[in-house]
Structures are given as C-alpha cells and as structure tokens.
DOBAKE-301247 format. One record per residue (C-alpha): residue number from 0; y, x, z. Coordinates in steps of 0.05 Angstrom, whole numbers. Layout:
BEGIN
{seq = NUM	Y = Y	X = X	Z = Z} $
...
//
This chain:
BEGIN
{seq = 0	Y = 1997	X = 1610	Z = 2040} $
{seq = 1	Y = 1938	X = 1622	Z = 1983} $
{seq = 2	Y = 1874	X = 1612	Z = 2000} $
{seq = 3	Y = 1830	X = 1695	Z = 1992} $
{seq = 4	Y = 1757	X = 1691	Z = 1992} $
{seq = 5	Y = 1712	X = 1744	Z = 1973} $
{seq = 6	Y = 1641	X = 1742	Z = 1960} $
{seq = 7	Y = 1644	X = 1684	Z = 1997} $
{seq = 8	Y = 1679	X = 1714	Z = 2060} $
{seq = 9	Y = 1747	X = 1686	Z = 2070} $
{seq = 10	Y = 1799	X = 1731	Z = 2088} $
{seq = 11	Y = 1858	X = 1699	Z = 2135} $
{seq = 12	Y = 1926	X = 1727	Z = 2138} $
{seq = 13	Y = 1935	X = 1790	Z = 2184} $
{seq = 14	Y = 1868	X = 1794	Z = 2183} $
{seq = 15	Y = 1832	X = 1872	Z = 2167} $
{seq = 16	Y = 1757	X = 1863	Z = 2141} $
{seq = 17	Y = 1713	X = 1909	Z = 2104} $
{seq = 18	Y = 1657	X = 1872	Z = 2055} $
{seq = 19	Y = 1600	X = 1901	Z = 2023} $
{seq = 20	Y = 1584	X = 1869	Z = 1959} $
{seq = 21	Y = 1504	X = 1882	Z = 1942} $
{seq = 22	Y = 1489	X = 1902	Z = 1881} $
{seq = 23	Y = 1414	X = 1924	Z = 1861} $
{seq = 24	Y = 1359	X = 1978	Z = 1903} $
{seq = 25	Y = 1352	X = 2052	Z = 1872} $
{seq = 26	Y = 1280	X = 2062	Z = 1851} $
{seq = 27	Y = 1273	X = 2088	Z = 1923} $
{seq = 28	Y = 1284	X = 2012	Z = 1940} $
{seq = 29	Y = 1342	X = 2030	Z = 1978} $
{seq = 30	Y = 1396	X = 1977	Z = 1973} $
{seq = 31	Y = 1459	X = 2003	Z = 1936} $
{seq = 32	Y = 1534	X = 1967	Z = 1959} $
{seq = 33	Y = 1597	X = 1956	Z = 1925} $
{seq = 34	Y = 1642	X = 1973	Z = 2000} $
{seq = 35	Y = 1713	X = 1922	Z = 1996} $
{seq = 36	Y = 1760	X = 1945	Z = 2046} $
{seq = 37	Y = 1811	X = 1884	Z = 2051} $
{seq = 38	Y = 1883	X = 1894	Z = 2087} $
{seq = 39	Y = 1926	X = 1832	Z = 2092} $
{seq = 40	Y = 1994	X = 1823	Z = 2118} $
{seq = 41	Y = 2024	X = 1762	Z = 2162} $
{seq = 42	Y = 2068	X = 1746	Z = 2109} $
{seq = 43	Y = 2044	X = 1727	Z = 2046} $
{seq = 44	Y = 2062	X = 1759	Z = 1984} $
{seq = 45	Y = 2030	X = 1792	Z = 1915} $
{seq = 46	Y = 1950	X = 1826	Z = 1921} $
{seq = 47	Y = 1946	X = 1893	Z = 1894} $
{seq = 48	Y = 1878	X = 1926	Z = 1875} $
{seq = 49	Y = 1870	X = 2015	Z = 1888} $
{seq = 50	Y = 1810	X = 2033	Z = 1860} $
{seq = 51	Y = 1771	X = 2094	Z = 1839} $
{seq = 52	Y = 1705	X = 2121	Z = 1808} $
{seq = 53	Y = 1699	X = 2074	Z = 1751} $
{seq = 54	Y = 1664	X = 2132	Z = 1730} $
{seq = 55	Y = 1628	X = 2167	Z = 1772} $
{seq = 56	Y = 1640	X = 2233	Z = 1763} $
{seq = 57	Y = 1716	X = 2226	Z = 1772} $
{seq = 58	Y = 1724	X = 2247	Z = 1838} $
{seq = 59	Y = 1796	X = 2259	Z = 1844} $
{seq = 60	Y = 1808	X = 2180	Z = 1840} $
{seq = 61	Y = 1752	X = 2166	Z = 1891} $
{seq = 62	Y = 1786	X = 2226	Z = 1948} $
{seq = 63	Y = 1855	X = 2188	Z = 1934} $
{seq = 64	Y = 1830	X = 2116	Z = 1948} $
{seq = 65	Y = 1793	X = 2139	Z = 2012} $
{seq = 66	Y = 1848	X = 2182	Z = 2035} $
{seq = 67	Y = 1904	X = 2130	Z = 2025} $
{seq = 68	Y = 1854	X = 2075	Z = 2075} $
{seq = 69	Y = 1818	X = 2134	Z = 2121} $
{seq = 70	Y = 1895	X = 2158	Z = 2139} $
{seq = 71	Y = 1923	X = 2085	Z = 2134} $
{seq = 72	Y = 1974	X = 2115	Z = 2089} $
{seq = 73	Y = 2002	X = 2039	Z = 2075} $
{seq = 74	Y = 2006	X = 1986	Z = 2121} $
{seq = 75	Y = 2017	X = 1920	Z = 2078} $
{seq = 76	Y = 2080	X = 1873	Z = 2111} $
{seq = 77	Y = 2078	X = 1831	Z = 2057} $
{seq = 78	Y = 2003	X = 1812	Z = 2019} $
{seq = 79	Y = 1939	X = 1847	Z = 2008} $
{seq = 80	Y = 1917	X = 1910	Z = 1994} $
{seq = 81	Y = 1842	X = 1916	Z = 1966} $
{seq = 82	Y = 1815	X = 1982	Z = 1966} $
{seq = 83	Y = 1750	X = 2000	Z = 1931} $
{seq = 84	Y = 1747	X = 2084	Z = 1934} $
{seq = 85	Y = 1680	X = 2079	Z = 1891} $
{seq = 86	Y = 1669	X = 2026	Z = 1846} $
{seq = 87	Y = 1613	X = 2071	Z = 1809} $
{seq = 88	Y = 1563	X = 2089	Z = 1860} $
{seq = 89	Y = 1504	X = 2104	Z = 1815} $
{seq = 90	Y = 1552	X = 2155	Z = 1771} $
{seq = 91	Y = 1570	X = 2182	Z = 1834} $
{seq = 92	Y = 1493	X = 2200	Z = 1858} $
{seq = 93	Y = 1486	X = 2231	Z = 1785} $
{seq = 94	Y = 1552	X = 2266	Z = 1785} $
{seq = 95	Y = 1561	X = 2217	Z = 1713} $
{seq = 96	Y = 1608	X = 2185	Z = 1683} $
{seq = 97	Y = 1558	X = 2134	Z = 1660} $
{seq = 98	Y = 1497	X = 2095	Z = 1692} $
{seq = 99	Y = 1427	X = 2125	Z = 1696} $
{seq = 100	Y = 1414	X = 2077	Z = 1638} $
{seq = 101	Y = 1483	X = 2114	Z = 1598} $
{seq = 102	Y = 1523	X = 2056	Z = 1599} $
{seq = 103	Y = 1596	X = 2059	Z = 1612} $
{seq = 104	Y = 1621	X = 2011	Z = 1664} $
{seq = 105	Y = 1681	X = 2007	Z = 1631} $
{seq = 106	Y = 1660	X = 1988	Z = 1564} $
{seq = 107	Y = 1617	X = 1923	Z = 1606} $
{seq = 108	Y = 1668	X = 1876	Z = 1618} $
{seq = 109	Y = 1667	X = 1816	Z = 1629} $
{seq = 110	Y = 1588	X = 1830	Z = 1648} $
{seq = 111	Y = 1535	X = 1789	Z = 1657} $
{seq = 112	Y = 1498	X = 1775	Z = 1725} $
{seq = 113	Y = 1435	X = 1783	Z = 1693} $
{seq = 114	Y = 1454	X = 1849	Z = 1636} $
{seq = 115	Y = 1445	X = 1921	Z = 1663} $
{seq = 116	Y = 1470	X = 1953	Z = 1723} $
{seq = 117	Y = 1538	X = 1972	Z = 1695} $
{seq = 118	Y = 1546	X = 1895	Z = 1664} $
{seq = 119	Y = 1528	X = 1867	Z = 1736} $
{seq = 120	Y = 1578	X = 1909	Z = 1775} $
{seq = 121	Y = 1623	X = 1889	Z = 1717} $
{seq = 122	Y = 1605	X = 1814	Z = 1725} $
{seq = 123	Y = 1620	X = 1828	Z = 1807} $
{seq = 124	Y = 1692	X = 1854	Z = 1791} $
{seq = 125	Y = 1708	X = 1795	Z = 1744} $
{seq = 126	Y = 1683	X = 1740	Z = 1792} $
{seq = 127	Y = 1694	X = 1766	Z = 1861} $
{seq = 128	Y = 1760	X = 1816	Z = 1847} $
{seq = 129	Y = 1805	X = 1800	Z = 1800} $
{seq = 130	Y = 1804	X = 1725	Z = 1806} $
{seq = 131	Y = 1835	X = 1742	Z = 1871} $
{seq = 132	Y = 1892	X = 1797	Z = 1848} $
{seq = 133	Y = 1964	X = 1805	Z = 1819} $
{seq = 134	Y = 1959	X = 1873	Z = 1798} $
{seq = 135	Y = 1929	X = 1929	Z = 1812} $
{seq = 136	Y = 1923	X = 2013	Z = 1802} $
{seq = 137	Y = 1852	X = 2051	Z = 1777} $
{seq = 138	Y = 1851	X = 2117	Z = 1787} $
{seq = 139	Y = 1817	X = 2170	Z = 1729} $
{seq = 140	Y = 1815	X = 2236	Z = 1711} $
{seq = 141	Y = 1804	X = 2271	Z = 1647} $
{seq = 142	Y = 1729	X = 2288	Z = 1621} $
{seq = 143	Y = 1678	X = 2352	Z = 1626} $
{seq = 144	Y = 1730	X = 2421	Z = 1630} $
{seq = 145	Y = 1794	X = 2375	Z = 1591} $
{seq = 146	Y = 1852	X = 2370	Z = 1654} $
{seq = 147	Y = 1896	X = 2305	Z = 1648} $
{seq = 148	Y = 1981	X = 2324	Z = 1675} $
{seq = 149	Y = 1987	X = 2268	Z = 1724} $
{seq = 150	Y = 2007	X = 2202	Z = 1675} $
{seq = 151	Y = 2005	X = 2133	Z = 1678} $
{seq = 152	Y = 1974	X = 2092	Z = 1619} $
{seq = 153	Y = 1995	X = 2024	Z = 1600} $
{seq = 154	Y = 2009	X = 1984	Z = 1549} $
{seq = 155	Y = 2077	X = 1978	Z = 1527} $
{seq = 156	Y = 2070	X = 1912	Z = 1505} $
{seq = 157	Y = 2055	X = 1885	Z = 1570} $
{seq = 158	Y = 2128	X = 1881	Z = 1595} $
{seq = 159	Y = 2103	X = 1873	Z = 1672} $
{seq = 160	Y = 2053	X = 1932	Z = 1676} $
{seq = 161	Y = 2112	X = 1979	Z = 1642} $
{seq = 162	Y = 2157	X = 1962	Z = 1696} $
{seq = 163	Y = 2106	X = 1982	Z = 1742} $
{seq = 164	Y = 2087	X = 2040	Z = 1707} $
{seq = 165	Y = 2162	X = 2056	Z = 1709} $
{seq = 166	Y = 2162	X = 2042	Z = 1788} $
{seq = 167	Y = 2094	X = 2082	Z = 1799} $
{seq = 168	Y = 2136	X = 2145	Z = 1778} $
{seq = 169	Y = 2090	X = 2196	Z = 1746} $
{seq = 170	Y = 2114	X = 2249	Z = 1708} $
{seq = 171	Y = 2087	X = 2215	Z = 1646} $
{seq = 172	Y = 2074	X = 2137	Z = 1619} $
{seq = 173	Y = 2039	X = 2138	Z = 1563} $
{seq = 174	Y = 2030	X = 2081	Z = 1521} $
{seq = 175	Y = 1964	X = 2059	Z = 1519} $
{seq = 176	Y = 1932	X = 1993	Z = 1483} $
{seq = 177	Y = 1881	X = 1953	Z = 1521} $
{seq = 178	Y = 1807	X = 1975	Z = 1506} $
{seq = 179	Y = 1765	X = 1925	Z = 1490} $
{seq = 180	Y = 1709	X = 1907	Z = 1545} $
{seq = 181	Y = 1752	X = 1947	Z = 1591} $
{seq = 182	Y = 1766	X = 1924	Z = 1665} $
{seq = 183	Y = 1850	X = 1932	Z = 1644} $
{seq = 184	Y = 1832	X = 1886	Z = 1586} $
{seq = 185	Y = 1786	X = 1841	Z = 1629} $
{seq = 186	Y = 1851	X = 1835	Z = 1676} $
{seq = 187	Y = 1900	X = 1818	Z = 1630} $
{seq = 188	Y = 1867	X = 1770	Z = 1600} $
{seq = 189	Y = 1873	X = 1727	Z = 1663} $
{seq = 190	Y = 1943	X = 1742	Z = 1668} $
{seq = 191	Y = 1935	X = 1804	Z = 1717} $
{seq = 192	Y = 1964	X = 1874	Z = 1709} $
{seq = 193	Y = 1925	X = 1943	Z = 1723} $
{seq = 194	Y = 1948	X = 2007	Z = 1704} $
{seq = 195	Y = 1911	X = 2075	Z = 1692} $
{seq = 196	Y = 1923	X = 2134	Z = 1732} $
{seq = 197	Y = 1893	X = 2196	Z = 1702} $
{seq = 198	Y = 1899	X = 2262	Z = 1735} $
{seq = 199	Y = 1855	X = 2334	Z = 1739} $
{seq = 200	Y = 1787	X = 2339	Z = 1707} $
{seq = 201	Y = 1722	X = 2301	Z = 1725} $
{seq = 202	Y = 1679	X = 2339	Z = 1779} $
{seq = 203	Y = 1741	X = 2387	Z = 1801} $
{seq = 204	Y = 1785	X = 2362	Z = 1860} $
{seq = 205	Y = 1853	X = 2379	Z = 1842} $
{seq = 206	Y = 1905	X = 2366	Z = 1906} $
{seq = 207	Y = 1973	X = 2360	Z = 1856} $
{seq = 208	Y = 1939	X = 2309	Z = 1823} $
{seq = 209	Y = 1914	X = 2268	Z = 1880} $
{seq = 210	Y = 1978	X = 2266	Z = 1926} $
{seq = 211	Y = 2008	X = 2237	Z = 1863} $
{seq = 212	Y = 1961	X = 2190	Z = 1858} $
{seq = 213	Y = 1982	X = 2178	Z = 1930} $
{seq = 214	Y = 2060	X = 2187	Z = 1916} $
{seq = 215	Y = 2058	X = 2137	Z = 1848} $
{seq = 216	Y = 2017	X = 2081	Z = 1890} $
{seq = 217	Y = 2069	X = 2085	Z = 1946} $
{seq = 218	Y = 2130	X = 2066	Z = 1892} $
{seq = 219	Y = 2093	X = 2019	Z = 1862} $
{seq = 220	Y = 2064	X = 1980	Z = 1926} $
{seq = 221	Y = 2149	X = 1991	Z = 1947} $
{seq = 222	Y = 2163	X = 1967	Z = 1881} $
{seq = 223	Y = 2127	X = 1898	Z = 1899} $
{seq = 224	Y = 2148	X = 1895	Z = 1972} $
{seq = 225	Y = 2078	X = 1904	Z = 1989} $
{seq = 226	Y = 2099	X = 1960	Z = 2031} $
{seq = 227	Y = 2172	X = 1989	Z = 2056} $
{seq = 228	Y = 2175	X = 2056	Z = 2043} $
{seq = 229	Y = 2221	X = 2079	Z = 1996} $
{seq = 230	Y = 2190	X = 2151	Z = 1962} $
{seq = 231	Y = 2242	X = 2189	Z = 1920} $
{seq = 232	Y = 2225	X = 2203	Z = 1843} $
{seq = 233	Y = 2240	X = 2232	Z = 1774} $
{seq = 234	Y = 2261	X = 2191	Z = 1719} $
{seq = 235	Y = 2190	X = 2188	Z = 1678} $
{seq = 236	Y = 2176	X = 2212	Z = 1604} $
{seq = 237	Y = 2164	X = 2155	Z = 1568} $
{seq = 238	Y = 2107	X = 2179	Z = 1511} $
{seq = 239	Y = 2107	X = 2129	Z = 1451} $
{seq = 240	Y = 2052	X = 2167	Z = 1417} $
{seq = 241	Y = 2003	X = 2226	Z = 1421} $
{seq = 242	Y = 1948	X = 2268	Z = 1396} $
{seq = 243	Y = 1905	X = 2324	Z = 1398} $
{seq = 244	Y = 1910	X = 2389	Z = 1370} $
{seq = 245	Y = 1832	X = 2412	Z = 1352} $
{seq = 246	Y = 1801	X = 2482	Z = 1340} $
{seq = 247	Y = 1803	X = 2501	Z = 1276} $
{seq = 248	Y = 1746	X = 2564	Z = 1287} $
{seq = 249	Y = 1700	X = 2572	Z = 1342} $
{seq = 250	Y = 1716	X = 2630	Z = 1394} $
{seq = 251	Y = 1741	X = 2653	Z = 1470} $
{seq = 252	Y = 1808	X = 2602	Z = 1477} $
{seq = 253	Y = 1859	X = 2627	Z = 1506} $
{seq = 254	Y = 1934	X = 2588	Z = 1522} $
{seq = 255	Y = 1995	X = 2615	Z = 1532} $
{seq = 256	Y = 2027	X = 2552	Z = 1543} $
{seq = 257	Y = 2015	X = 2500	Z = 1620} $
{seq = 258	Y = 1998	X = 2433	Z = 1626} $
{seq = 259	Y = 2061	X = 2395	Z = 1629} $
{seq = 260	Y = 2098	X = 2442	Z = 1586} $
{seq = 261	Y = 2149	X = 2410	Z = 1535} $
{seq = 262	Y = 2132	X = 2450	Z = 1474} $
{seq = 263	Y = 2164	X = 2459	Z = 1405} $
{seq = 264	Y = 2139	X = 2442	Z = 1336} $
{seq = 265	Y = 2095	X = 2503	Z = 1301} $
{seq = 266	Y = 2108	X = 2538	Z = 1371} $
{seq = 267	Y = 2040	X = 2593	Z = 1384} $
{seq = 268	Y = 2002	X = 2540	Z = 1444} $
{seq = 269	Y = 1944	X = 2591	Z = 1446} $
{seq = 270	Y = 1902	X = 2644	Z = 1411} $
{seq = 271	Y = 1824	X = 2643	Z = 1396} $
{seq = 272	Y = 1787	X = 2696	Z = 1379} $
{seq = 273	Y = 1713	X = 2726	Z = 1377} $
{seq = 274	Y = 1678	X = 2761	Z = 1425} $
{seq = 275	Y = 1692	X = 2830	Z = 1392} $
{seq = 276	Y = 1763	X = 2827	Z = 1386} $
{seq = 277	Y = 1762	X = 2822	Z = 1306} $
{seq = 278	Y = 1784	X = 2754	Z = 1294} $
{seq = 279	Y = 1852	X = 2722	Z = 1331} $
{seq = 280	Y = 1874	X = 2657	Z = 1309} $
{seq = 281	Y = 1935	X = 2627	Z = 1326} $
{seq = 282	Y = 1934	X = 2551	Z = 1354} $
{seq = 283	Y = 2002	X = 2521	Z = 1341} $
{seq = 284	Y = 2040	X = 2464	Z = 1366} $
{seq = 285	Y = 2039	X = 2400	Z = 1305} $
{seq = 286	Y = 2107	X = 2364	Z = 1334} $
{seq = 287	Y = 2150	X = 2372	Z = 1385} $
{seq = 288	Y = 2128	X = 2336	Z = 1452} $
{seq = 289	Y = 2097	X = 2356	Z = 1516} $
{seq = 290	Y = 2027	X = 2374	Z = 1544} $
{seq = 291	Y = 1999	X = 2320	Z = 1575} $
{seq = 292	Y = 1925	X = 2340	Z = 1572} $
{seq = 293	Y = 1892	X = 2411	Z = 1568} $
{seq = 294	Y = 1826	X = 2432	Z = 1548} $
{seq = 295	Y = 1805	X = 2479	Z = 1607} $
{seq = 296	Y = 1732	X = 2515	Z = 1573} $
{seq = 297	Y = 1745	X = 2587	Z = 1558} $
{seq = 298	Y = 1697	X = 2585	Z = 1501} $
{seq = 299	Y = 1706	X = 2531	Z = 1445} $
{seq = 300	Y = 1676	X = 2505	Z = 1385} $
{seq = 301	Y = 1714	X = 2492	Z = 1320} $
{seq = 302	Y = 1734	X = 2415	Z = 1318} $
{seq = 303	Y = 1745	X = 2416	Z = 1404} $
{seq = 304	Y = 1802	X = 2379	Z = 1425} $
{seq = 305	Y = 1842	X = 2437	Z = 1451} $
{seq = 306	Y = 1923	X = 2400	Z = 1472} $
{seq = 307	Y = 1934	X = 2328	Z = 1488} $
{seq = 308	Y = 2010	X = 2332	Z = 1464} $
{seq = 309	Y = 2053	X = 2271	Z = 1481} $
{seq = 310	Y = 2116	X = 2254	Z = 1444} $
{seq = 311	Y = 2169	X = 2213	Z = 1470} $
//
C-alpha cells in the first residue's frame, strides 16, 4: 500500500485527518489556512481531489464541497478522498474572484514559494496536493450576472478525463483545452486528471446546480470504485464546440429562450430594446446547438456576451 504524506503529516490507511496548510497573515496579522480534510479507506485504491473556490467568489463550488464532507455524503471503501471546500480564502473575504493583489490563482501555476499570494497557494497545491492524487473534480461557476447549465469541461484529448467526464454525468461535457498556468494543466502535466465543474453564477447560490455537483461527483467517485453507490443518469451532450452570441446595441435584454434549451439556427433567443419602448432588436440564434451559458443582467451593453451556445 502507497505511502500519503501531506505537508509532512502522513496519512495511514483507514485513517480520517483534517490538516491545515499555513499560508501567509492578513494585514491584521491574523494567520490565514489552506483546511485539507483527508478520508482514506482500508483498502487501497485511486486518490481523488473535490475542490472548490479557486476563485473566491464562486460560492456554489465551495457549499458543494462542504456539504458533500459536513453530511459525509461518501464514505471511501476503496482510497482517498481529499476535500478542500475553499482553496481561495482571500477571494472569499473580498467576495473576488481574484487576490487582493488581482491575481488569478488559476492563471499561477506551477507557483513559486516565494511569488505572490496566489503563486504561493499555487506552489502549495503543486507540492503538497497533486503529487499525491489520481484525479480529481474542481468545482466553478460562471462570472458576475452570466449563469453556467450544469457542464463538465475537459479536454477531449485526454482520453482518461473524457471517460470521467462521461461517468460524472452532467447534462453537458464540453470540450475544453488545458489553460496554460492552470491547476488542470498543472495536473496533467504530471500525468493526473481534473475536470471542471461549472454551474450557476458567482456570488448566487443556486441549489440545481450544487446537488449536481453532488450527483456528478457521486458517478464519478462510483466510476473509480472509490465509493459504491450506483446514482442513475442521462446519457450526456457531448459539445465539440461553442460560442457566444454578443449584443449587437445596448438596451433592457430580455430572453425568451432557458438555459439548457436546444435552440435552432436564426431562431428569435431574445429581444433588446431601449428604455422608451422605441427600439426592439431581435437577438437570434447563429447555429443550431444548446444553451449552455446565459447572461443573467437585465440591462446590457452592445458587445456583452449575451448566449453561451454549445453544439454537439
């Protein structure tokens, strides 16, 4: 059986342990933690990662993480589950996606023990976290006011992580290349494979999208025999491509169509018009496909990304 240390703690099997990782003091000179919450079964088998708030202001990922350990929603009987609800704590304080300094932890890797705040916690996860896992799930939203349909992102060239993203069951897998300096990237570089969740908007808790956050990490920790529990499940959309369809004048937006329609080529998605009723533009579908992402601001600006529309 392999040998798991973290942070220099080593972690036996059957064993439970929580860690707390230090990272830097706030101006206040309090002391700021990266919490670990380590299960590990008897039997040995593969080490799966759940994390959330990457970014901090993404707080449908962080409610799933914590619910899924506070509820012990999966007992491991083979391997280890590591669960870090909030990888971003700084983000989190700010209600930002980004450090105080701006910088986006996921644009950091593979960090620097010595860089900025958002390179150190990205040297942390590169020396302490994935060295140690097989795979692993990080949960997102979309941005400021733009929803995301529950989906999972991965690249299709990584044959592993699409049979994962197959297993994990969300309506929607969405191919995906690897971003450079991102923690996916990071991972697979060294041979390890983490998919994106992305569901609801940042700073909006959206229940749908967290129990299938919940649902998706279920058949996938099934999937490796991490866990036995068997969850039924749709046949995904596989989405070889998308883009957005963008304002093309400024005014009140208003859809006709839902996230997670399927919608048809120059089909009417929405209307915009000015505040006096004079003007009424019709926003129209570029392809046939599906909505996988929805801009959710009543008032937009020409250029705004209005439809995230998915084509299989």
């Amino acid at each position: 059986m392999k040998e798991m240390i973290i942070n220099g703690i080593r972690i036996r099997p059957g064993q439970s342990i929580n860690i707390e990782i230090a990272i830097a003091r706030l101006p206040t000179h309090t002391l700021i933690d990266l919490p670990v919450f380590i299960r590990r079964a008897k039997e040995d088998g593969p080490v799966v990662l759940i994390s959330g708030g990457v970014h901090g202001d993404e707080i449908n990922g962080i409610v799933a993480v914590k619910r899924m350990l506070e509820e012990e929603l999966l007992q491991p009987v083979r391997g280890t589950i590591i669960y870090i609800p909030l990888v971003n704590v700084y983000g989190f304080l700010s209600n930002s996606r980004t450090f105080p300094d701006g910088r986006d932890l996921n644009r950091s890797f593979p960090g620097n023990n010595k860089g900025s705040l958002a390179s150190q916690i990205a040297y942390i996860l590169t020396n302490e976290i994935i060295p140690v896992i097989d795979y692993g799930i990080d949960i997102h939203t979309g941005g400021r006011m733009l929803g995301n349909h529950p989906q999972v992102r991965v690249d299709f060239k990584d044959k592993v992580g699409m049979e994962m993203a197959k297993a994990f069951g969300a309506r929607f897998v969405l191919n995906s290349s690897h971003i450079d300096k991102s923690f996916r990237k990071e991972a697979f570089k060294r041979k390890k494979h983490i998919l994106v969740y992305e569901g609801g908007e940042s700073m909006r808790l959206d229940e749908f999208s967290i129990e299938e956050a919940i649902k998706g990490t279920k058949r996938m920790l099934n999937y490796l025999r991490v866990i036995d529990e068997d969850i039924p499940m749709d046949e995904p959309v596989i989405i070889k491509e998308s883009s957005w369809t963008r304002a093309k004048i400024s005014g009140i937006f208003t859809p006709v169509v839902q996230i997670g329609d399927e919608v048809k080529k120059r089909q009417v998605l929405a209307r915009i018009s000015d505040p006096y009723g004079q003007v009424k533009v019709p926003v129209k579908s570029s392809s046939n496909g599906y909505i996988v992402g929805l801009n959710n601001s009543p008032v937009v600006n020409a250029g705004d990304a209005l439809f995230h529309i998915g084509k299989d």
